[in-house]
Structures are given as C-alpha cells and as structure tokens.
C-alpha positions as CSV (number, residue, x, y, z in Angstrom):
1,X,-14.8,-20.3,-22.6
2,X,-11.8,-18.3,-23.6
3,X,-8.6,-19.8,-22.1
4,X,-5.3,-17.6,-20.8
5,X,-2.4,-19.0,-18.8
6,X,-3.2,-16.7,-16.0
7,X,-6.1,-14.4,-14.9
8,X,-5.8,-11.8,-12.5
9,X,-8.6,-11.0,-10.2
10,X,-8.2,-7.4,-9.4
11,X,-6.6,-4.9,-11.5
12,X,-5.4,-2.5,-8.5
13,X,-1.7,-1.9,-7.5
14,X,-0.5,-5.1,-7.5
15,X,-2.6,-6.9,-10.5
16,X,-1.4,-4.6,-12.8
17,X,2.8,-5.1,-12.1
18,X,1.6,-8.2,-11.8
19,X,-0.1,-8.3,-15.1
20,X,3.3,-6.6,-17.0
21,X,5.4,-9.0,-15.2
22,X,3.8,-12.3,-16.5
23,X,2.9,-10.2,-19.8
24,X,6.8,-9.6,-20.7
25,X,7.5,-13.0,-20.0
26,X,5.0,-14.6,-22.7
27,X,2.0,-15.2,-20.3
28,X,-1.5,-15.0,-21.8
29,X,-2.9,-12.5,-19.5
30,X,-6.1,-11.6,-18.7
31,X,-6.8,-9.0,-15.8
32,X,-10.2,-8.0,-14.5
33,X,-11.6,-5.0,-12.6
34,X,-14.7,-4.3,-11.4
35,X,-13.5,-0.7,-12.0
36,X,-11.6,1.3,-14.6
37,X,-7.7,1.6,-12.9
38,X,-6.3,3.4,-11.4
39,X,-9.2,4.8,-9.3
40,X,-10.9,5.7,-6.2
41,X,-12.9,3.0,-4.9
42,X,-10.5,0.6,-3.7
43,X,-7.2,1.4,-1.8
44,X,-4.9,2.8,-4.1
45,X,-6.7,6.6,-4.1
46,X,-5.1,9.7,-3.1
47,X,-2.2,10.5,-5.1
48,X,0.6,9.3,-3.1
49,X,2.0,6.8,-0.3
50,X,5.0,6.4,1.1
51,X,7.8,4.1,0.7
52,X,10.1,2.9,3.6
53,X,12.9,0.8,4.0
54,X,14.0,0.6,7.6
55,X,10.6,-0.6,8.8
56,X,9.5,-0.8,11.7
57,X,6.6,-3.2,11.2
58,X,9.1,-5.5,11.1
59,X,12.9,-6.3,9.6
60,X,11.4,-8.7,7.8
61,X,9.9,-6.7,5.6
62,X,13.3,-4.4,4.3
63,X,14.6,-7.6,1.3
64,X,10.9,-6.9,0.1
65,X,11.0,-3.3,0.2
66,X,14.4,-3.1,-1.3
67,X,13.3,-5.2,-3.7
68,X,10.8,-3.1,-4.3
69,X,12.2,0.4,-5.0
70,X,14.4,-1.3,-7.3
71,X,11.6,-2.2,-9.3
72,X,9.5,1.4,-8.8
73,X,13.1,3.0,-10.1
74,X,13.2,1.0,-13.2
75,X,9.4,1.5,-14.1
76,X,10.4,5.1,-13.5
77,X,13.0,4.8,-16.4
78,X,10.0,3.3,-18.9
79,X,7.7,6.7,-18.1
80,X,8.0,10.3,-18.3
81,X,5.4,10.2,-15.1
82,X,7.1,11.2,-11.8
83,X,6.9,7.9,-10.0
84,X,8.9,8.6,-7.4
85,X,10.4,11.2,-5.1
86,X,12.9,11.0,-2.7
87,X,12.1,13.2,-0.2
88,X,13.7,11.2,3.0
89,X,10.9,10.2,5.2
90,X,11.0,10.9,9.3
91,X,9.5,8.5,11.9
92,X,9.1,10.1,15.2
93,X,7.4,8.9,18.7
94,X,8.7,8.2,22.2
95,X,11.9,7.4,23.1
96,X,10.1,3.7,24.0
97,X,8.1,3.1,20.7
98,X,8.6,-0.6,19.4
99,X,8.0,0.7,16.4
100,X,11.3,3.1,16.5
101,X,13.4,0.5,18.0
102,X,12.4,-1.7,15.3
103,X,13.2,0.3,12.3
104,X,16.9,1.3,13.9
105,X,17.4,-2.5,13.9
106,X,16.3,-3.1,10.5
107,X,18.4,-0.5,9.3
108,X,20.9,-2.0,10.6
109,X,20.4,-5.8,10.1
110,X,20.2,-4.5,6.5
111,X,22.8,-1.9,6.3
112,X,20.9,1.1,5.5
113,X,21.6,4.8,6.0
114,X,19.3,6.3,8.8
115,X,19.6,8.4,11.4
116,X,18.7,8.0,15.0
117,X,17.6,11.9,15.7
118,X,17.4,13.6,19.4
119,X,14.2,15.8,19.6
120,X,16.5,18.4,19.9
121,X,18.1,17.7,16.4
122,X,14.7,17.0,14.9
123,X,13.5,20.4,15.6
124,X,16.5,22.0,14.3
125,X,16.4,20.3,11.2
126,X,12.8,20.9,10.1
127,X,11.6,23.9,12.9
128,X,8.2,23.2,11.9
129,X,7.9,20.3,14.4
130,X,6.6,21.2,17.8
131,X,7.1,18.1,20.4
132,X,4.5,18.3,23.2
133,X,5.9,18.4,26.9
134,X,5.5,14.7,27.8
135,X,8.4,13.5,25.9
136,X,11.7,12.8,25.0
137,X,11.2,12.0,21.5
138,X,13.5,10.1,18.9
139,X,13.3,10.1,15.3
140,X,14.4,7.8,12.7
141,X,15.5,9.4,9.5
142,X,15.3,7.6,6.3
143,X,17.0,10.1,3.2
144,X,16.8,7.6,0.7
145,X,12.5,6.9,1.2
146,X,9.8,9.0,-0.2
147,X,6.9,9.7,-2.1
148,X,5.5,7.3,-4.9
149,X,2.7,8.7,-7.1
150,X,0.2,6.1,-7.0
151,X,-2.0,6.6,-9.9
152,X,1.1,7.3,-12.3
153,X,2.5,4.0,-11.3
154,X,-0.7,1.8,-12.0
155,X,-1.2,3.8,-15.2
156,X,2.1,2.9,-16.2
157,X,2.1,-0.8,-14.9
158,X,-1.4,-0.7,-17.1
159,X,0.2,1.1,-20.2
160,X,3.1,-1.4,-20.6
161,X,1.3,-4.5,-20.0
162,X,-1.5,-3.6,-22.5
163,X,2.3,-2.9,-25.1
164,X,3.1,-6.8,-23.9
165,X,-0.1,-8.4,-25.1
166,X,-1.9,-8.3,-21.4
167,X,-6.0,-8.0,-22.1
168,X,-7.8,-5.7,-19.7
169,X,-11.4,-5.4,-19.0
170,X,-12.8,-2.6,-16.6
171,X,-16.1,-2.3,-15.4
172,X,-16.4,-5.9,-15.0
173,X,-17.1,-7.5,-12.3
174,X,-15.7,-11.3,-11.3
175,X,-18.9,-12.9,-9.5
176,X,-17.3,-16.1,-8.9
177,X,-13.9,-17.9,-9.0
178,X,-14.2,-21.9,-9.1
179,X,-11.8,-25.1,-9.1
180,X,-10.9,-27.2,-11.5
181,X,-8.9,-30.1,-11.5
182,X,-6.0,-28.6,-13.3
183,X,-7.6,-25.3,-14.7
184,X,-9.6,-22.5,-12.6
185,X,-13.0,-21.0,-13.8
186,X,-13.6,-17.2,-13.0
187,X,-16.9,-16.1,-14.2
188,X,-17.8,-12.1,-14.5
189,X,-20.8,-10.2,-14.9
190,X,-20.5,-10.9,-18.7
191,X,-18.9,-13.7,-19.1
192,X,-16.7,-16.9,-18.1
193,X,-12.9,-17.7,-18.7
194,X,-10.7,-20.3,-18.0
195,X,-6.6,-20.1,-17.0
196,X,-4.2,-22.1,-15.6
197,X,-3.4,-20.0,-12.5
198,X,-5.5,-17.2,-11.1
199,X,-4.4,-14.3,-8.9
200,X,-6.7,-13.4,-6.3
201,X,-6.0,-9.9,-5.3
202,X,-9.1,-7.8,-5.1
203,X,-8.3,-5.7,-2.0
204,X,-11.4,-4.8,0.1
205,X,-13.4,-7.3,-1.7
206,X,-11.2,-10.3,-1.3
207,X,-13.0,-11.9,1.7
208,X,-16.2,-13.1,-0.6
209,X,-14.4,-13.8,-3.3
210,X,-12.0,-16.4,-1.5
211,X,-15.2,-17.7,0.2
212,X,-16.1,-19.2,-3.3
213,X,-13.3,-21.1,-3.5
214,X,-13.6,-22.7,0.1
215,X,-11.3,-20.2,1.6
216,X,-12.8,-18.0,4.9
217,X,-9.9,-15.5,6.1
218,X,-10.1,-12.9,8.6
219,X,-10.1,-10.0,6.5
220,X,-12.2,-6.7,8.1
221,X,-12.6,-3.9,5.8
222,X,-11.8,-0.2,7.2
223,X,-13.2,2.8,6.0
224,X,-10.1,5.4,6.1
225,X,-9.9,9.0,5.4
226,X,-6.8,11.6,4.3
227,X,-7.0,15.2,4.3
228,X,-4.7,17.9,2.6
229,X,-4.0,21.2,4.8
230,X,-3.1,24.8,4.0
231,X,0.7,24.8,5.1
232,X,3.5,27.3,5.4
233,X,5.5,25.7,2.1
234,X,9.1,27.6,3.6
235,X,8.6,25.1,6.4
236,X,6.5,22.1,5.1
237,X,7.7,22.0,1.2
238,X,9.1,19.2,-0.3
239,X,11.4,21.2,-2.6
240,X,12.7,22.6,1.1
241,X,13.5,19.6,2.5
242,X,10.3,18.6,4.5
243,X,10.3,14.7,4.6
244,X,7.5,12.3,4.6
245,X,6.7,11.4,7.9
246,X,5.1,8.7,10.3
247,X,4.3,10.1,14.2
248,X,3.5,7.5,16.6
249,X,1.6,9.3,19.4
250,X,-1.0,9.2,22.7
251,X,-3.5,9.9,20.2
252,X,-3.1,7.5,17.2
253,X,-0.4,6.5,14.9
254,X,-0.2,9.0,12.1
255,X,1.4,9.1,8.7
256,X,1.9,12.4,6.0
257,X,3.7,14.0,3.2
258,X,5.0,17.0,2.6
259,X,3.4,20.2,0.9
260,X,4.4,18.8,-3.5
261,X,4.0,22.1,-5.8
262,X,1.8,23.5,-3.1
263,X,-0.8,20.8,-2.8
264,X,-0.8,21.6,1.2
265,X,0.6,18.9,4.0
266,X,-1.6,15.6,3.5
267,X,-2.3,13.5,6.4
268,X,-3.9,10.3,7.7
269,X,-4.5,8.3,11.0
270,X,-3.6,4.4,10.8
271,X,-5.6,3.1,13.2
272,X,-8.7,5.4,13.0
273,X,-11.4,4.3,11.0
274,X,-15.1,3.0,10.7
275,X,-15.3,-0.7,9.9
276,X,-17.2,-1.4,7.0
277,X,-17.9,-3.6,3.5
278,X,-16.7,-2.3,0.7
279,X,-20.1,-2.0,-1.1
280,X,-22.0,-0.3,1.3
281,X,-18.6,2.2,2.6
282,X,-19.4,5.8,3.3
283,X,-17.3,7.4,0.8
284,X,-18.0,11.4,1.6
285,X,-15.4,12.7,3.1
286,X,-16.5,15.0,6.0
287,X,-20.0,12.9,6.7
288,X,-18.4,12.4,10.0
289,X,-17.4,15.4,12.5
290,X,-13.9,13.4,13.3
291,X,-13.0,13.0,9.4
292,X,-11.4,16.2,9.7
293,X,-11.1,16.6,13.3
294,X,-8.9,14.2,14.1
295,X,-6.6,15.0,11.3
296,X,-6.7,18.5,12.1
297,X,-6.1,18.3,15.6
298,X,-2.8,16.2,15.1
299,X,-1.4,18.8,12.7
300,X,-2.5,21.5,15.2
301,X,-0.5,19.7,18.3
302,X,2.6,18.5,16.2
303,X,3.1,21.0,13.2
304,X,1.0,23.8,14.5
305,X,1.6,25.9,10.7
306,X,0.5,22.9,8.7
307,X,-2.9,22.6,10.0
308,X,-4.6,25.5,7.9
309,X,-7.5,25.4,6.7
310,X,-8.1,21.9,4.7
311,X,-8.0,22.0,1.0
312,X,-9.3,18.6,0.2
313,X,-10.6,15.1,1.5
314,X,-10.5,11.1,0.4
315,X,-11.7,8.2,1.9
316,X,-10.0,5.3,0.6
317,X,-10.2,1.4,2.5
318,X,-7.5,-0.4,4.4
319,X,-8.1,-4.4,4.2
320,X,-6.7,-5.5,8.1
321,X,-5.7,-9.1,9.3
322,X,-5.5,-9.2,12.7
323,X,-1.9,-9.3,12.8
324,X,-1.8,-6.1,10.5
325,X,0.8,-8.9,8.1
326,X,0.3,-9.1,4.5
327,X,-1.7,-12.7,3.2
328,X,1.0,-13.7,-0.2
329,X,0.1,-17.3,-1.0
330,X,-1.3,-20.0,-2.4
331,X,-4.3,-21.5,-2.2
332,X,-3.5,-24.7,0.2
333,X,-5.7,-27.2,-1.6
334,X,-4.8,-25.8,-5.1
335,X,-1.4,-24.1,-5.9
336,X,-3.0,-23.1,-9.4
337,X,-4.9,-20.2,-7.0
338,X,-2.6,-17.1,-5.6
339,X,-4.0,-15.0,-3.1
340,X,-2.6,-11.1,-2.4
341,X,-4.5,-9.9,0.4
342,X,-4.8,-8.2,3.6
343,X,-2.6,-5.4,3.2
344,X,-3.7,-3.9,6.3
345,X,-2.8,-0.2,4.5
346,X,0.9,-0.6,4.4
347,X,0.7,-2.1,1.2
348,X,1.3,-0.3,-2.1
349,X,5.1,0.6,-1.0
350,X,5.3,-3.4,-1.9
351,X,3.3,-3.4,-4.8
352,X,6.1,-3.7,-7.5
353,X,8.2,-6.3,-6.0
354,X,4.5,-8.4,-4.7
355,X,3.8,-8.4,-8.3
356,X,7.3,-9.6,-9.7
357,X,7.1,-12.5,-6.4
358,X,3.9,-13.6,-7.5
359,X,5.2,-13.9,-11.4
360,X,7.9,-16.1,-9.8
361,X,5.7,-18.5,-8.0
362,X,4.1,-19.0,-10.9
363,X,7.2,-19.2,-13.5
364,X,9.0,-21.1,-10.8
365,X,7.1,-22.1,-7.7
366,X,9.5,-19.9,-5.9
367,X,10.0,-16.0,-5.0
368,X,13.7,-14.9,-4.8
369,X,12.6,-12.9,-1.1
370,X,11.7,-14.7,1.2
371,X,7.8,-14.2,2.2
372,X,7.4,-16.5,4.6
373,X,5.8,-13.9,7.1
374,X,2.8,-13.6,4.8
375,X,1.9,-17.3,4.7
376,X,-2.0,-18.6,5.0
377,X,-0.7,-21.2,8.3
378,X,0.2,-18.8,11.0
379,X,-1.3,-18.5,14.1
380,X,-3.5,-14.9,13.4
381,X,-5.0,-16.4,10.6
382,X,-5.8,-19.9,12.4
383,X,-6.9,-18.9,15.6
C-alpha cells in the first residue's frame, strides 16, 4: 500500500485548502473524493456564500473568521478568479433578536466597523426593503463582508495544491478508514493507502465514515434548497450597493445575495429543510410545492421587487449538530485522525482558515485560533 504523510478524506471546501496548506509545507498529500471538485453533490454548490465577521452565531467565532478572510484575500492574489467581493452584508430582524445583539457585541469585542441601523435608516439606504407592520426592526451592517465565489475558490485551492506536489483522485470513493498503531489505513473503491495522519472531512457523508473508526456523532443530514429571482437590479444590484443579507423573521431565518451581473437576487431559508442521507437526497429542485414557495413568499413580504419570477434552483445539504457548532478535532483515542464536520451550513466562510488550523495541528499539535468551541467533549455532542 502506497504511503503519504497525510490523506485527506474529502476533497470539498476545506480538504482542498487543506490539501495546499500541508502541500506547500512538504507534506506527501493524498486527497480523495468520491466526486470530481468543485461540484454539486455535497455542500459547496451554488456559486456563492457569504462571509461575515461580526457574527452573531457567536463572538467566538470572529478570530476564525478574520482569520479567514485573510486567507480568502491572499488566495485571491494567486488567481485571476474573482474570489471575493465586498459587497457589505446586512443582518436585519427584531429589535430583540439574540442573534442581532450578538453580532453588535462581537463587533465590538473585536473592534470591527458595523453599524447598528434604525428601520428607518435601513429603508433609506437600500428602498427596496419593505418592513412588515409588527416591528421595530434593527440592522447590523457589516461593509467590509461579502460574497465568496465558491467554486473559484476550491478550483483554485485544487489548482495550487496539484502545483505543490498534492495527488488527487476524483471519482473515488473512501469505503473505509481504519486504525493503526501509529499509521491509519483508508481503503477506496480501488484501492488502499496508508498515512500518518488522516483528515476526515466528508461533509454529508461524515457520520458513516467516523462510525468505522469507532466514532458515532450526532450528525443529521438536511436536504436544502436556494433559488435565484428576477429582480429590479437599480434596487437589488450589487454594482448599486445592495448588500448580502441575513433576515431573521416570524417565518424562518433567511440568508441572500445581491442581483451579480444580473444573475437575479438568490435566496435560501436556514432552517427549512427535509432531513435526509446524502445517498438517497432528493436533488430536483422544485419536486416539492414549498422549494420555491417559501423562498418566494419571503422575497414577496420583505423585498416585494426581488421576488420575480425565479430564474434557477439548487438543492445543496447542510450537515447539523444539535448545537448548530462546527465538530474541528481529533479523534480522542487517536490524534493521528482529524475530524472537520458538522458545519451545520455556516461553514465555507471558514473554510480557508479550517484548513490552515488543521495543517497546524498536524505540523504542531496546535492552531494559532483558538477552537475550543468545536471540540468532540461538549455537552450537545455527549448528551
């Protein structure tokens, strides 16, 4: 069996910065994807995500985040592929939304420019907003978030680690991962290697992998879907100043983008979705009456000229822990085995600097941010 220092289980978002990081630094890479990356059967589909800094998932979060952009600016350097755009993002909701109060804190814990908007101001600033009667609203405005171009970044993550000496192999499989007393054993549909260290970070499929190595996580698969609207692109442009957004309302907690070059104002609902396996996911959009529905209606209540007729629609998966935290660790009866998991879709923002931290455990048994939230001994994962 061919040896490498480290194999990486999952060639998505954060396998492949993970893959350039360890590449650049002399590791004997090997990644593995059931798939050909970047594509559109795991949880990186779509063509964009947002990336926030003043989050309101938690302060804990921002060093990551920052982190983070740092890292999605200088890949942007190595690439003529628009990685990024700052196009500010807006988080809106009741005047008594945790999730509001939180990201105003964080911002300022960590000293970052946001504003604190009235509903009033928030409609003068982008008139396209309409605010249903049962308010006040406040918004938190980010200017220096935006949009990353998903694909773009994992072809580029791909590009440079294949220039470092990283070996890829799509359409392959991993059936089983198993331990060794100081190496690991991953074993495809084709064939088996051997490494030093493994990364486990498969996404949807993570769950039965992890059961193989004596691991059982409370990981629940989502089915998700996004939609992209007709929109009026004087109000909901991104080259006129509409920002990303994320609406926390009666009706769901909803998350968007801006109309780029035309494409129409895309949208999704957080916490809507089917549960699911990845294998056996519905993946037509539109099979169910409330894939567009309940897009549609929010754009209809909250930004009445965006909600047009719809253009296009993904499904994609969210991978949820039941504290909607991220899983970054290792494995607690072998260190040799990393686990990247549960991204509960707030994920790929992270994916850069998850991929550097993970290089770090395994270059120094450390991170440089601290990611103590994500560890495999809290309570929601042991209860």
């Amino acid at each position: 069996m061919k040896h490498y220092d480290v194999i990486i289980v999952g060639a998505g978002s954060i396998g492949m910065a993970a893959g350039y990081f360890l590449s650049k630094e002399g590791k004997r890479v090997l990644l593995l994807d059931a798939h050909d990356p970047p594509h559109t059967m795991g949880s990186h589909g779509g063509d964009t995500r947002l990336i926030r800094h003043a989050y309101g998932e938690g302060r804990a979060y921002t060093p990551l985040a920052l982190k983070s952009q740092q890292l999605w600016n200088a890949l942007q350097e190595q690439t003529e592929l628009p990685i990024f755009q700052k196009t500010g993002v807006l988080s809106f909701g009741p005047v008594d939304t945790p999730f509001l109060k939180e990201a105003l804190e964080s911002a300022k814990a960590h000293h970052l420019q946001a504003e604190k908007l009235t509903e009033a101001e928030m409609k003068r600033r982008w008139p396209g907003l309409q605010f249903p009667e049962e308010g006040p609203y406040i918004g938190c405005y980010e200017p220096d978030a935006g949009v990353l171009f998903v694909e773009n970044c994992i072809q580029t993550y791909r590009d440079l680690a294949l220039q470092e000496g990283a070996e890829l192999l799509t359409e392959t499989p991993v059936k089983d991962v198993t331990m060794r007393d100081e190496q690991i054993s991953v074993q495809t549909s084709k064939n088996s290697y051997i490494a030093d260290d493994v990364i486990i970070c498969a996404g949807a499929w993570n769950r039965k992998l992890l059961q193989g190595v004596d691991l059982m996580l409370p990981l629940q698969p989502k089915r998700q879907v996004v939609g992209w609207f007709e929109a009026n692109d004087q109000l909901f442009g991104s080259c006129e100043g509409f920002p990303g957004f994320s609406a926390h309302t009666p009706s769901g907690i909803f998350y968007g983008f801006p109309s780029i070059d035309g494409s129409g104002v895309k949208v999704g609902c957080h916490d809507f979705g089917q549960v699911t396996e990845p294998d056996e996911m519905v993946r037509e959009f539109g099979v169910y009456d409330e894939d567009e529905a309940v897009l549609s209606q929010f754009l209809k209540t909250w930004m009445p000229e965006a909600g047009g007729h719809l253009k296009k629609g993904l499904t994609c998966l969210y991978t949820m822990t039941p504290d909607e935290h991220f899983i970054i660790d290792t494995h607690p009866n072998n260190h040799r085995i990393l686990i990247a998991a549960g991204f509960s879709g707030h994920g790929f923002k992270f994916a850069s600097g998850i991929g550097y931290e993970l290089t770090q455990l395994i270059l120094n048994g450390k991170t440089e941010v601290d990611l103590s939230l994500f560890q495999l001994n809290r309570q929601a994962l042991t209860t």
